[in-house]
Backbone as a ProteinNet text record, in pm:
[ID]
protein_1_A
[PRIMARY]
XXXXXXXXXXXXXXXXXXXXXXXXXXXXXXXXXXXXXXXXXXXXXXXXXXXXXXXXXXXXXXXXXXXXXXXXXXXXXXXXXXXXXXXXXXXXXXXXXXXXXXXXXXXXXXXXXXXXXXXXXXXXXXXXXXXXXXXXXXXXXXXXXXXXXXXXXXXXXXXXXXXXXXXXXXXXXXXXXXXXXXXXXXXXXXXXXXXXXXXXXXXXXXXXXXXXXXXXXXXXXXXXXXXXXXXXXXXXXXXXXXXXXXXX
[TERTIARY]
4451.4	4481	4359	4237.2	4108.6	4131.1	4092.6	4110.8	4214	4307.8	4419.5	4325	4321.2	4284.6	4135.2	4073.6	3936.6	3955.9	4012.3	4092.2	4153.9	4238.2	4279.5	4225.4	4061.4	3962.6	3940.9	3855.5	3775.7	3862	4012.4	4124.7	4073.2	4085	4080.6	3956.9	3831.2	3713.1	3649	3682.4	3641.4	3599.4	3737.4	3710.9	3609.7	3581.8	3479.7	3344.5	3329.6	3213.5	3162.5	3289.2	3242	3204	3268.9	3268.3	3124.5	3049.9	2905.4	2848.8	2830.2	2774.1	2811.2	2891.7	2903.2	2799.6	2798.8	2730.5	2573.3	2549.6	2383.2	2377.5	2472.9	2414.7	2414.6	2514.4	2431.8	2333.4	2288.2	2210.1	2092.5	2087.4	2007.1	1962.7	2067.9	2071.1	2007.7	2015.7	1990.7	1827	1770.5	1603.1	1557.6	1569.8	1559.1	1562.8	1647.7	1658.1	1536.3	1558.3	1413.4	1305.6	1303.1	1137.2	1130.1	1189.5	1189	1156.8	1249.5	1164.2	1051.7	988.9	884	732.1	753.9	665.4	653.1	507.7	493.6	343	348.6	163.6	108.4	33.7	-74.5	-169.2	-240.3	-330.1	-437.9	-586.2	-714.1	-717.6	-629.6	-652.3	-532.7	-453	-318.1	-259.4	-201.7	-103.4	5.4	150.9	227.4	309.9	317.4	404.4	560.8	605.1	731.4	814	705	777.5	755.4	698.7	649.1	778.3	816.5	926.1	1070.1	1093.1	1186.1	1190.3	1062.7	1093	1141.5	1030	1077.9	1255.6	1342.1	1415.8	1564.7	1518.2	1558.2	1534.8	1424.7	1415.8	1473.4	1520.5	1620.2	1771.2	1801.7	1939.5	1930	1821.1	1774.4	1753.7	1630.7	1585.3	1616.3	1695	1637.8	1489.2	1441.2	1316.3	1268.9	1166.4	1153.9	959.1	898.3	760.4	727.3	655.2	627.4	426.8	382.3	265.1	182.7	296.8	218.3	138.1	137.4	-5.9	-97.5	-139.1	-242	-326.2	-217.8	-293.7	-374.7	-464.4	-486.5	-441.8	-438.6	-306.5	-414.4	-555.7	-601.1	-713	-802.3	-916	-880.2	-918.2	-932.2	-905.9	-796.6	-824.1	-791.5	-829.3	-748.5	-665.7	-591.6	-463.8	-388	-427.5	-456.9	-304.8	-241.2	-132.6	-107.4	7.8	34.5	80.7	65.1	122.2	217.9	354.4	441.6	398	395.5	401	541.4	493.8	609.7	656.1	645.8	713.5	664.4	525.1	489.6	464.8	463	419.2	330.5	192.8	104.8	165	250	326.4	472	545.2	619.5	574.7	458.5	373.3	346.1	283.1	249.5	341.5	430.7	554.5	628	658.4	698	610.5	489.8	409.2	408	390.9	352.2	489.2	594.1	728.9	706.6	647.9	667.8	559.6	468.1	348.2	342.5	438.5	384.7	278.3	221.1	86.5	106	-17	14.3	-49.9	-60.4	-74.4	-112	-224.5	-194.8	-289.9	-254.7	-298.9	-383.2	-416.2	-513.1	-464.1	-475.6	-424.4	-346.6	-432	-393.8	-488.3	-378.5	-442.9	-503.1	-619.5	-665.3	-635.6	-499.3	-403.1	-320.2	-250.8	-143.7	-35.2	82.2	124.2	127.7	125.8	138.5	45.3	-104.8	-130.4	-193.2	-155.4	-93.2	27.1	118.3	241.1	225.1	149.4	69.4	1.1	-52.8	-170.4	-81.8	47.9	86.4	190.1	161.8	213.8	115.2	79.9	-107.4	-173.7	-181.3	-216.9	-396.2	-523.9	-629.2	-673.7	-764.1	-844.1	-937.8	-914.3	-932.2	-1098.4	-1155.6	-1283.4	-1379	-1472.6	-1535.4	-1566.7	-1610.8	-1745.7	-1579.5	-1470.3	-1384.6	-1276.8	-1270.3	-1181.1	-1253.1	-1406.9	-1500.3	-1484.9	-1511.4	-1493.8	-1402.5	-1243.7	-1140.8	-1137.2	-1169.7	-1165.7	-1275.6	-1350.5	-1482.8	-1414.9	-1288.3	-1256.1	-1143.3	-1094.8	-998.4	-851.8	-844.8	-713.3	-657.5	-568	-502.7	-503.7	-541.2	-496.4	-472.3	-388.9	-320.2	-413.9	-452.1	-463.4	-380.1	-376.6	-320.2	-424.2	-340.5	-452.9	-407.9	-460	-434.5	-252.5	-209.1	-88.1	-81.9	90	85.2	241.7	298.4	419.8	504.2	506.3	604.7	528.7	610.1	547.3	485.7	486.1	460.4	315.6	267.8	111.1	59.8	-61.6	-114.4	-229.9	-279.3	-386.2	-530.2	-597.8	-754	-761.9	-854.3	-845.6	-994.3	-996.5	-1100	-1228.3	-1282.1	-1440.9	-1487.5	-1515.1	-1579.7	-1515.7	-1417.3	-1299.5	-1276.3	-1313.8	-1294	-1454.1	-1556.5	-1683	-1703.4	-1619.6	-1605.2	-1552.7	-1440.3	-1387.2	-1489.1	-1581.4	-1713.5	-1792.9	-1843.7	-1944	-1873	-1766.1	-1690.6	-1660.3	-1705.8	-1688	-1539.6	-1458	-1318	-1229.8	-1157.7	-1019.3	-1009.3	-1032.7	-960.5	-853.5	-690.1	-529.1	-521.2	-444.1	-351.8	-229.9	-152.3	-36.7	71.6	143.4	245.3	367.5	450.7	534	636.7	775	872.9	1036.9	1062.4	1221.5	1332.3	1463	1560.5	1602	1634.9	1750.3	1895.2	1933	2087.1	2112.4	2005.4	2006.3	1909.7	1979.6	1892.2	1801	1725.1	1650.6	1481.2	1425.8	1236.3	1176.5	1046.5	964.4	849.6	763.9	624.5	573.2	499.9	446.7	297.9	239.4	90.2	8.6	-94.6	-176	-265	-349.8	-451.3	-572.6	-637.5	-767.5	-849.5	-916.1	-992.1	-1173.4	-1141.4	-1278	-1375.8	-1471.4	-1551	-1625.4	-1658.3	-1694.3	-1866.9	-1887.8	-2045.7	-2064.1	-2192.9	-2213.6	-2278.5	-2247.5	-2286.8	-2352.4	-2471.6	-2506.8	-2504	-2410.6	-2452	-2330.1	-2328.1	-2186.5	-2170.4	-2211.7	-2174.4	-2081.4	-2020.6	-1952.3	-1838.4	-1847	-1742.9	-1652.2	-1729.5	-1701.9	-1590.3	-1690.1	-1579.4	-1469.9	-1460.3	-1366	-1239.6	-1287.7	-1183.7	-1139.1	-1205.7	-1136.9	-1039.9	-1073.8	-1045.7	-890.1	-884.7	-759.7	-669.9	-706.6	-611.9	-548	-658.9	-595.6	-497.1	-520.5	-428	-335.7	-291.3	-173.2	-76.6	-149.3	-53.2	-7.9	-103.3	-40.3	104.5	128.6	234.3	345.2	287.6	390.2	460.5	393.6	411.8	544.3	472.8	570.8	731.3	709	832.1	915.5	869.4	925.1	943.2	868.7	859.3	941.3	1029	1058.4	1024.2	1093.2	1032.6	1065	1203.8	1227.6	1199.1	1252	1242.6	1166.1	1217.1	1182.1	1127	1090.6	1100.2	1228.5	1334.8	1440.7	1525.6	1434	1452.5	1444.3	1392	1392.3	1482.8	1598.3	1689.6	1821	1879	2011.8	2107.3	2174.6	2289.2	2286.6	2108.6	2092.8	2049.3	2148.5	2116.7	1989.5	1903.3	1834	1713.2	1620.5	1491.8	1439.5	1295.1	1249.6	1069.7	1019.2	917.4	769.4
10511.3	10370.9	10282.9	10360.3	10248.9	10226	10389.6	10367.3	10259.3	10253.3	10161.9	10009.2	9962.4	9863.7	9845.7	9943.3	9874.3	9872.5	9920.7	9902.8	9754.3	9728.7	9584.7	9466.5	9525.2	9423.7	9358.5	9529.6	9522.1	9395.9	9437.4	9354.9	9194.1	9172.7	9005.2	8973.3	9034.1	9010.4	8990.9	9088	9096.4	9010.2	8876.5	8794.9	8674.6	8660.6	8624.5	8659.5	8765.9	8857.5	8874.8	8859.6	8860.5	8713.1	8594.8	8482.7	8410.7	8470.9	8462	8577.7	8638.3	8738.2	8639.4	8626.3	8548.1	8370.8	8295.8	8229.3	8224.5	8343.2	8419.2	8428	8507.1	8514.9	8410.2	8281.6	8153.7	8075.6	8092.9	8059.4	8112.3	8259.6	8308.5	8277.1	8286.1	8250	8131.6	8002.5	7862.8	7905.7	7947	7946.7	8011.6	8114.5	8207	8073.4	8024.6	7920	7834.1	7744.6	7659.1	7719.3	7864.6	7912.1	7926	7968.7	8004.3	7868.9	7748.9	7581.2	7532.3	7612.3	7528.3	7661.9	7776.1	7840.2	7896.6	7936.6	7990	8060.1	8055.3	8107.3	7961.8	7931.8	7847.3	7842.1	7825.8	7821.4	7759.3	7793.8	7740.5	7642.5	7523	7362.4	7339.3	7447.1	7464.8	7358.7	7403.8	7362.6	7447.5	7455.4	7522.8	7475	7628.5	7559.2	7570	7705.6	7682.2	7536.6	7494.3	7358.5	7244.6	7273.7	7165.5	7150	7291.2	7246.5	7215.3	7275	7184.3	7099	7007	6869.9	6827.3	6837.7	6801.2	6817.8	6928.4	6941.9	6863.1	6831.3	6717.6	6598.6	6581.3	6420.2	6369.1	6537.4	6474.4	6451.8	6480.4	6419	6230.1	6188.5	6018.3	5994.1	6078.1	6012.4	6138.6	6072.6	6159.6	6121.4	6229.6	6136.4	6213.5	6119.4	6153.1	6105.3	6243.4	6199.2	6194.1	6058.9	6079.3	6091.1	6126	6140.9	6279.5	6367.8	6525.2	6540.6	6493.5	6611.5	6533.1	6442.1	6374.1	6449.7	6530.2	6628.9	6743.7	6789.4	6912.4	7001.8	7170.3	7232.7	7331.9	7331.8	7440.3	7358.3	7280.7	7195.6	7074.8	7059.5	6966.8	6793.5	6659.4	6576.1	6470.7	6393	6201.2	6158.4	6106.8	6058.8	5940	5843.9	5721.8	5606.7	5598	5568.1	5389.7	5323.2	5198.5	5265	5194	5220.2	5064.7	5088.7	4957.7	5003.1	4882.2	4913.1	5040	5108.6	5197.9	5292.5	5295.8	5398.1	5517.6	5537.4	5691.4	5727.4	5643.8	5651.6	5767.6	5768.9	5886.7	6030	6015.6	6176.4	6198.5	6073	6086.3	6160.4	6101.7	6082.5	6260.8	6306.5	6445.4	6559.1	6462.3	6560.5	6624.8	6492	6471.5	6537.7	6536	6528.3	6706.4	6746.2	6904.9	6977.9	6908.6	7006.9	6995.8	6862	6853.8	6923.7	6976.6	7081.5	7154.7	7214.5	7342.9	7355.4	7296.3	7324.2	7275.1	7277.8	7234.4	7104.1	6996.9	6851.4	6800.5	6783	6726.8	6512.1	6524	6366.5	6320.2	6210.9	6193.1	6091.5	6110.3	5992.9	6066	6224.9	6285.3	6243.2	6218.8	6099.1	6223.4	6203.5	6297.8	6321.4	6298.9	6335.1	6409.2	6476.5	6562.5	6521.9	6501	6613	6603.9	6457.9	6417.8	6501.6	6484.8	6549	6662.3	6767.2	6925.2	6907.4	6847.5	6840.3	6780.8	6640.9	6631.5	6738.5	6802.7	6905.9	6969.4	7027.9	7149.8	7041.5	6975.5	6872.2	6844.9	6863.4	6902.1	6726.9	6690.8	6584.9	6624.9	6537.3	6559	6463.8	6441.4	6346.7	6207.9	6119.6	6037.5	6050.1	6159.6	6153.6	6143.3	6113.1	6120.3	6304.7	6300.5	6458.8	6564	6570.2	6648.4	6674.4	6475.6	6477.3	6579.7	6529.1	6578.2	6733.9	6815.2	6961.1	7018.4	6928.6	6982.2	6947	6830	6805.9	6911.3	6928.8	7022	7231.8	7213.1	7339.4	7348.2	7250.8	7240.9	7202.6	7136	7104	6966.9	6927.5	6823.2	6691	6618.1	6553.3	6349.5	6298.9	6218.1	6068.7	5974.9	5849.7	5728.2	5669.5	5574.9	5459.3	5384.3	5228.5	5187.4	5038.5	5002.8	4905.7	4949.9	4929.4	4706.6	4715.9	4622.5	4537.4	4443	4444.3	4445.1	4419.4	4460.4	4539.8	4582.8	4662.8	4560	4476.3	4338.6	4392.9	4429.7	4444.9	4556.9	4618	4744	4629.2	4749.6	4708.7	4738.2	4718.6	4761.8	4921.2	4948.8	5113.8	5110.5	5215.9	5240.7	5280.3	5264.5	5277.4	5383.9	5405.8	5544.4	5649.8	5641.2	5783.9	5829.8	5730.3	5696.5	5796.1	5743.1	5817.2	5945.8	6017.6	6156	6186.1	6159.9	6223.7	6226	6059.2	6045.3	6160.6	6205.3	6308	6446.5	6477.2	6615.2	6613.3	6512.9	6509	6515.5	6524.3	6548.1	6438.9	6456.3	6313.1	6218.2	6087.9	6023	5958.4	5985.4	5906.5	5781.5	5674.1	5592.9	5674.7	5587.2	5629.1	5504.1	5517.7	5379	5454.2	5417.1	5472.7	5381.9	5408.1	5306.8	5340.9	5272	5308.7	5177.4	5228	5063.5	5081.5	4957.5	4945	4952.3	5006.8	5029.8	5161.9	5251.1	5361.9	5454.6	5603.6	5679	5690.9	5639.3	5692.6	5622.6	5720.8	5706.4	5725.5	5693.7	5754.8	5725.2	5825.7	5821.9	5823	5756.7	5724.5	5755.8	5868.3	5912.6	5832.2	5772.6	5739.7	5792.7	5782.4	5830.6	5837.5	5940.3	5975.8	5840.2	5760.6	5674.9	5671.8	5621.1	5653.4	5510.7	5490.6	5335.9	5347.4	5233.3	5202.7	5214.7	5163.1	5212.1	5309.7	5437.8	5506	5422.3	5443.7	5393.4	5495.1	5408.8	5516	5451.1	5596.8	5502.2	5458.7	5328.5	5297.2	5222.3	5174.2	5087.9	5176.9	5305.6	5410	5370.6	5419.3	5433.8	5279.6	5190.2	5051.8	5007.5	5036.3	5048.6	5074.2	5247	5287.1	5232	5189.4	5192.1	5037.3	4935	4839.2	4836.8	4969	4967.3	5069.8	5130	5202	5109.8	5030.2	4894.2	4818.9	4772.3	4684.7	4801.1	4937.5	4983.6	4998.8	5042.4	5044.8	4908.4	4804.8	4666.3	4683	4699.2	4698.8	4771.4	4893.2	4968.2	4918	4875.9	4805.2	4685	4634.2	4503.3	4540.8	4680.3	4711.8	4775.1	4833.4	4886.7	4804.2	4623.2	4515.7	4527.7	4576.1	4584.8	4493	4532.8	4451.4	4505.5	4558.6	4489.4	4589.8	4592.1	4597.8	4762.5	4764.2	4908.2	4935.1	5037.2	5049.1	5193.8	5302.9	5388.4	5447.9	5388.2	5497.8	5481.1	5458.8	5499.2	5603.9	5659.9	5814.9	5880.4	5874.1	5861.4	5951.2	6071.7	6055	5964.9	5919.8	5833.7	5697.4	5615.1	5510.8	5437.6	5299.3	5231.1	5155.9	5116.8	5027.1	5071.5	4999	5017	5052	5069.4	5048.2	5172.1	5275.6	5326.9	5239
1918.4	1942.6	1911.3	1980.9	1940.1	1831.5	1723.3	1553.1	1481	1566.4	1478.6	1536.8	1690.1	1665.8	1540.5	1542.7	1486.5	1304.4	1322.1	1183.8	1134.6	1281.7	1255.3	1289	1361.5	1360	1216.9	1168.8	1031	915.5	921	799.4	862.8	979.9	1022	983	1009.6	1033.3	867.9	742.5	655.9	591.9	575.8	535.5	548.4	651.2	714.5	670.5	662.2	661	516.7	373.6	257.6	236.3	292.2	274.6	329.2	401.2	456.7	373.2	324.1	218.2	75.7	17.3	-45	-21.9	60.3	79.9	66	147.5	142.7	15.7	-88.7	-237.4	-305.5	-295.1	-386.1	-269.6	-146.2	-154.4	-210.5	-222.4	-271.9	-399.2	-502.7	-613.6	-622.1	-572.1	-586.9	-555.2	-446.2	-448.1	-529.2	-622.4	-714.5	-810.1	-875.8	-954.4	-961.5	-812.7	-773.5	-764.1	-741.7	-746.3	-943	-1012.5	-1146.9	-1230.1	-1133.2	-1217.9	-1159	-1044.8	-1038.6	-1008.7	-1052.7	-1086.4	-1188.8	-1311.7	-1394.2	-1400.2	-1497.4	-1541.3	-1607.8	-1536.9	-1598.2	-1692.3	-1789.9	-1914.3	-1760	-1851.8	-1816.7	-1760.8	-1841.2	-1803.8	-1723.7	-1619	-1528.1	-1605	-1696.1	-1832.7	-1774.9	-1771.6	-1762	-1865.9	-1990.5	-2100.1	-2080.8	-1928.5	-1933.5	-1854.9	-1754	-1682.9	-1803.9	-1892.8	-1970.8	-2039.1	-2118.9	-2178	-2124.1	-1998.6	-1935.5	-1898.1	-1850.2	-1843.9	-2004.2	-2088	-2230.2	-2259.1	-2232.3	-2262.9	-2201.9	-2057.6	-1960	-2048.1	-2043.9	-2126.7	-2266.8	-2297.9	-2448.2	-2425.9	-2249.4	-2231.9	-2288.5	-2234.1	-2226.8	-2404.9	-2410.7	-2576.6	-2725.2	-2796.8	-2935.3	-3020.9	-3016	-3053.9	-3164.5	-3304.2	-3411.9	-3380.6	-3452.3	-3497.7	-3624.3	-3609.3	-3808.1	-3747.7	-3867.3	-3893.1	-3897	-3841.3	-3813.5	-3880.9	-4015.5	-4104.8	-4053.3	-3995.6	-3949.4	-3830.2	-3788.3	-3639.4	-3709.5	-3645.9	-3728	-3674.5	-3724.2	-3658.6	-3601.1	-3547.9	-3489.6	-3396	-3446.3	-3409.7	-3276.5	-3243.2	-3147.2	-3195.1	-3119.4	-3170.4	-3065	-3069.1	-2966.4	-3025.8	-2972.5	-2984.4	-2918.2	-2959.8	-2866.5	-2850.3	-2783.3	-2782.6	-2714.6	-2723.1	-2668.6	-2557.9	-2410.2	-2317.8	-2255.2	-2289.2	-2173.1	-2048.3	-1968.7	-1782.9	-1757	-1667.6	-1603.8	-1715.2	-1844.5	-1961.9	-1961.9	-1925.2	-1915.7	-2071.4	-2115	-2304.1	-2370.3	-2235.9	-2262.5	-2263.1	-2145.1	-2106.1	-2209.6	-2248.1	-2355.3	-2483.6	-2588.6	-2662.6	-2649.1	-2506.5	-2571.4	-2577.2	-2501.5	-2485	-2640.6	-2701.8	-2838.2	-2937	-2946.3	-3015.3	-3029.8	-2861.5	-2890	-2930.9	-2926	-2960.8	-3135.6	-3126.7	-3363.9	-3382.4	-3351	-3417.2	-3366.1	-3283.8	-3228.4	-3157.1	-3082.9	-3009.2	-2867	-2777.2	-2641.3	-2696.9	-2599.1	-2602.2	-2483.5	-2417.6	-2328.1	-2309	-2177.4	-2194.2	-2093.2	-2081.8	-1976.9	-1897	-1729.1	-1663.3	-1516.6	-1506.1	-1382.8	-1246.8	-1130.5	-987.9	-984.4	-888.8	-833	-664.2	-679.9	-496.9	-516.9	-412.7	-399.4	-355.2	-401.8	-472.6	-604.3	-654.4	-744	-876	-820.6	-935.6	-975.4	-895.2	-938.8	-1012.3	-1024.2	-1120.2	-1247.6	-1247.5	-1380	-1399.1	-1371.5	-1418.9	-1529.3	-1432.1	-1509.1	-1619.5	-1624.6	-1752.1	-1875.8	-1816.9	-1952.7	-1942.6	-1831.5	-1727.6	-1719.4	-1757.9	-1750.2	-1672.7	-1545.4	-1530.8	-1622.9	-1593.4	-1687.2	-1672.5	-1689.4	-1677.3	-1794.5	-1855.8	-2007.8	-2018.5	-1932	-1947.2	-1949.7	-1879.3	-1881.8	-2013.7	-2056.7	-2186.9	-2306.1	-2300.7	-2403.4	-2423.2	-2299.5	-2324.8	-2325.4	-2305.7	-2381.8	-2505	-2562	-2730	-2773.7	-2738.6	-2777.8	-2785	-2694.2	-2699.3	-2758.2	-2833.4	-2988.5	-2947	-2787.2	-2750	-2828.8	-2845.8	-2864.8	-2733.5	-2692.2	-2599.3	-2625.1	-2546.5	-2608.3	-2473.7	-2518.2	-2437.3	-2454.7	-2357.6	-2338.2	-2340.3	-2411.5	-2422.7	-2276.1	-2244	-2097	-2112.1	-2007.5	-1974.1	-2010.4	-2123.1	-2137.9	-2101.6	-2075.7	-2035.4	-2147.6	-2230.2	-2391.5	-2490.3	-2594.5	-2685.6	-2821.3	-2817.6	-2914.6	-2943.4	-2882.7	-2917.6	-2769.5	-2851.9	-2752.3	-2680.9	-2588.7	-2488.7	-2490.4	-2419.6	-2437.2	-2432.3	-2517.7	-2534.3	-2451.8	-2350.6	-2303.4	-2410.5	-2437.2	-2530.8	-2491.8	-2323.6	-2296.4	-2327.7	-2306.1	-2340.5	-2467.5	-2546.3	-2699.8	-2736.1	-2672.6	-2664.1	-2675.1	-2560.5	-2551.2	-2705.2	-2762	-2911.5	-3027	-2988.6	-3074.6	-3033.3	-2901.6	-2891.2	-2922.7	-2934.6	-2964.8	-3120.1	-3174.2	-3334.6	-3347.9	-3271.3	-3343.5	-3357.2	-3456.7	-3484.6	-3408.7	-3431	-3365.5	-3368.2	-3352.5	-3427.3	-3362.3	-3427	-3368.4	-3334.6	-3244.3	-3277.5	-3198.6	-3259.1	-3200.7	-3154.8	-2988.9	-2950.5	-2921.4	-2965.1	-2930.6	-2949.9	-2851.5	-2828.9	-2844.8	-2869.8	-2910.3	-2812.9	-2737.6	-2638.6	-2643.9	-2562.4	-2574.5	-2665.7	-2766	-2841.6	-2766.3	-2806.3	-2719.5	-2869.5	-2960.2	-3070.2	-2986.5	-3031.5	-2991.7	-3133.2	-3129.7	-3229.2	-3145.7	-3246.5	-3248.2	-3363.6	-3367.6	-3548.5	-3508.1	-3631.3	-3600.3	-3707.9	-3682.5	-3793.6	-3847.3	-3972.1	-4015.8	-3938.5	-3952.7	-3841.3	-3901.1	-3816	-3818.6	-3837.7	-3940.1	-4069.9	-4042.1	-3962.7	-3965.1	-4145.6	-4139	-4317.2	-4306.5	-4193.1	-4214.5	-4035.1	-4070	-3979.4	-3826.6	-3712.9	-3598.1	-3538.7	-3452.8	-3367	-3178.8	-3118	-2984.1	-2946.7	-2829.5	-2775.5	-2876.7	-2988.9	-3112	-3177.4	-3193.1	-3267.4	-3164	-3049.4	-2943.7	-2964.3	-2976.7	-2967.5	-3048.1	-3163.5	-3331.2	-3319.6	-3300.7	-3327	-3183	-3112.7	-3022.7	-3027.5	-3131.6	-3165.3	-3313.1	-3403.3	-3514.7	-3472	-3346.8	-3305	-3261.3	-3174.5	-3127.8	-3240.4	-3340.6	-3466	-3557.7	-3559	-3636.2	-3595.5	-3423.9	-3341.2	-3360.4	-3354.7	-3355.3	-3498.5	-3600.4	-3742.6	-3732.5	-3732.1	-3692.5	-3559.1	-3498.5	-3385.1	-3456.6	-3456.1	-3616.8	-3720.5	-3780.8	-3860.4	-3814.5	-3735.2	-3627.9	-3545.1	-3518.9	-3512.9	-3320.8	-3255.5	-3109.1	-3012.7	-2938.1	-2856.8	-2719.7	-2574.7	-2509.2	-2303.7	-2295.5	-2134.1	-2096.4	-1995.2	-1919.7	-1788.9	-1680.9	-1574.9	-1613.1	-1482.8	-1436.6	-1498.1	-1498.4	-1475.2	-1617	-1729.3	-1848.2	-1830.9	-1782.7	-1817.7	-1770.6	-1692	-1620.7	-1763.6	-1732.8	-1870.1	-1856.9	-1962.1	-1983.4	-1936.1	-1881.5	-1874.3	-2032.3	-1995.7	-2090.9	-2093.4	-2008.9	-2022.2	-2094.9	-2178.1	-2168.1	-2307.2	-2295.6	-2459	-2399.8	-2461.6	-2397.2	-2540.3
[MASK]
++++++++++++++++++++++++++++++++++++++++++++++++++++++++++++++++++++++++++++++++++++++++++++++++++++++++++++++++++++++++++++++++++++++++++++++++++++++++++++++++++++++++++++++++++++++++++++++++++++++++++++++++++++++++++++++++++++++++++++++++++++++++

């Protein structure tokens, strides 16, 4: 008699019992997931190239985006990469995002807070301290990394390019690019347009080099903004999929 009842426990009870086993396994499943997007192996400069490319790959729900200028990068050596930044667009972190999927290389940029939480997550975004002595010995150790001129409210024209930062690429001898970044409103299409490494006409010595070149990067950025016909809006939540608003 026990046997029959426990028998006709087990039939009532089962369901129950796979249906919480079942539960336990997608929850399981789901932290397995979240630990797999937000841990990897880090590079030297806590670069993480697999979160890198999923954000990247997230952000092409929002933008299709085209780079022109690649042969301008070099494909092993170290170079700057000096970009327009709109208020709120994230242009720098766009810019290397784009940039490192069209050459194949890592990319990173400068403009990581130095607080938490925030910027351990830039880090592993290839996020550098906007420091001179730090940009320098990554350009000096053949990385790619991308700056932002100073934040402007439309794309009509770029902003002041820091000189010191510009310095570091002068003391690491390596490339220094324009590059102009921009998006249409109401279209998910982006570009990034790379310019020719920037050549002064007579040699400088000193913050007179740094100076130069970081006024001769500004005038070539507007030239190209100029030519690309710049207009203008956007929040934060351009980056957002299937929002219309905004221009990076």
């Amino acid at each position: 008699m026990s046997s029959t009842a426990q028998r006709l426990a087990d039939v009532i009870t089962m369901p129950a019992r796979n249906a919480g086993s079942q539960a336990a396994s997608v929850a399981g499943e789901t932290v397995r997931h979240l630990r797999d997007w937000t841990t990897n192996e880090v590079d030297d400069w806590g670069r993480d190239a697999a979160f890198v490319h999923r954000v990247w790959t997230f952000s092409r729900l929002r933008w299709a985006t085209s780079v022109g200028g690649v042969e301008h990068v070099p494909k092993r050596t170290g170079a700057l990469i000096v970009v327009n930044a709109r208020r709120y667009a994230l242009a720098p972190v766009f810019a290397a995002l784009a940039i490192g999927a069209a050459v194949d290389r890592p990319v990173r940029f400068v403009g990581r807070p130095d607080i938490a939480p925030l910027g351990p997550m830039m880090q592993r975004l290839g996020a550098l301290l906007p420091i001179e002595a730090e940009l320098e010995v990554a350009l000096r150790a053949g990385e790619l990394v991308v700056l932002g001129a100073a934040h402007t409210r439309t794309n009509l024209h770029t902003g002041l390019i820091d000189h010191q930062l510009v310095g570091a690429a002068v003391a690491a001898k390596v490339r220094v690019l324009p590059a102009a970044t921009m998006s249409v409103p109401f279209q998910r299409n982006a570009r990034v347009e790379i310019g020719a490494p920037i050549r002064l006409s007579h040699k400088r010595r000193g913050p007179l080099e740094e100076l130069e070149t970081a006024d001769h990067l500004q005038a070539h950025i507007n030239a190209v903004l100029d030519e690309m016909g710049g207009t203008i809006t956007g929040t934060p939540i351009d980056w957002l999929p299937n929002n219309w608003v905004g221009r990076v």
